[in-house]
N, C-alpha and C positions, 0 to 999 in steps of 0.2 A: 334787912329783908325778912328775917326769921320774926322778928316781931311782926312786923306786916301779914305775915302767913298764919300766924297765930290770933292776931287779933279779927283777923276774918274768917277764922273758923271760927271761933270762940263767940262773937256776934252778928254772923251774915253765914253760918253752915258752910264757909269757905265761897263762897257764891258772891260777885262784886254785883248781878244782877238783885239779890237782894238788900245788898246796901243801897242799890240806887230806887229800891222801892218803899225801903223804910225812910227813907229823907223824906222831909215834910214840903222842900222844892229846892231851888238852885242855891240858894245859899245854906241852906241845912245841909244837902247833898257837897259840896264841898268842905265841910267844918267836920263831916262825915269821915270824910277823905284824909282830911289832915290827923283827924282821931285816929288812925288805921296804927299810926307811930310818930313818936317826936321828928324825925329827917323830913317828912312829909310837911313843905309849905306852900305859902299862895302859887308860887311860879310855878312850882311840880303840878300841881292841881289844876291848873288855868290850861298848861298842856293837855292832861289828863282830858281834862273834861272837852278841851277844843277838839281831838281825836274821835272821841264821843258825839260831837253835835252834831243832831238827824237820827243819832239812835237810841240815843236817850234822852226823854222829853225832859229831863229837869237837868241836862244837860247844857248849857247855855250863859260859857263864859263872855265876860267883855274882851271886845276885840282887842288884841295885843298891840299897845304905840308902835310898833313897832311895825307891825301890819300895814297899822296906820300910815305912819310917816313912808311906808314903801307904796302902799298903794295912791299918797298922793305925788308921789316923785313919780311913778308909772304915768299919771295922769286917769287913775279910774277913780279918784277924788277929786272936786275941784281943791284949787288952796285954800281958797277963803271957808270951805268945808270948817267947821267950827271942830274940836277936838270934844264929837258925839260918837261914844262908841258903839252906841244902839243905830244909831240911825246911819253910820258907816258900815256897820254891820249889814245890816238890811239894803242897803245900796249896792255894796258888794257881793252880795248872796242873790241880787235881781241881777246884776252883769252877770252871773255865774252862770244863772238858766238863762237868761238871754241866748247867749254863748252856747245854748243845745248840752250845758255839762249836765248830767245829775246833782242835785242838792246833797244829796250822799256824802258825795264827793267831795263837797265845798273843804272840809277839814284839811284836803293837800293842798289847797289853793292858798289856804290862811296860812298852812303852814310854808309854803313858798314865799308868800310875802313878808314871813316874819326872818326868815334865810336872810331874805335880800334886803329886808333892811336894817338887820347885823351889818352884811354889806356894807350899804351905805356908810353907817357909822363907822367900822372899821377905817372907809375912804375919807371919812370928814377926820377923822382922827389924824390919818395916817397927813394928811397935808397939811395939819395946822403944826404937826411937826415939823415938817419941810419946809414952813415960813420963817 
């Protein structure tokens, strides 16, 4: 953590708003992130930045499989929904406003889906023991 706190003073004035403004776009601004300190990888980042999406325009990771595969076990994927995480993204973020939610907001929604289909897997897991 003290490297982290270090390297973003030392290149960002201590400010994570101007790391997200010297990134050149979403994948600069992530490789940004991992720069911050070696502990820092894809999955720390993916969250990072999914918490972030709506507030920061270069913010704007792929949807989590995991999201994925909850949101088609929920049924707001069809099955045959192809494993596109733009376009499940954006299908998912139009139920969202559908729904009367704010876009804001979508980040606790992904992150709900991504809970639940830890879930899941836990439960596929847990019965393939059981057989």
């Amino acid at each position: 953590m003290l490297t982290v706190s270090q390297t973003l003073l030392g290149r960002y004035a201590g400010n994570l708003n101007h790391l997200h403004t010297a990134a050149l776009d979403s994948d600069n601004l992530a490789q940004r992130i991992m720069g911050l300190s070696k502990g820092i990888g894809p999955v720390t980042v993916q969250i990072f930045l999914r918490e972030l999406r709506g507030r920061w325009n270069k913010a704007i990771p792929p949807l989590a499989q995991l999201a994925f595969q909850a949101a088609q076990a929920l049924g707001f994927l069809s099955q045959d929904c192809r494993n596109d995480d733009q376009l499940a993204l954006i299908l998912l973020q139009d139920l969202w406003e559908k729904s009367g939610m704010p876009l804001l907001n979508f980040p606790d929604f992904e992150a709900a889906l991504v809970r639940y289909g830890l879930w899941l897997c836990h439960q596929s897991h847990a019965i393939k023991i059981l057989k």
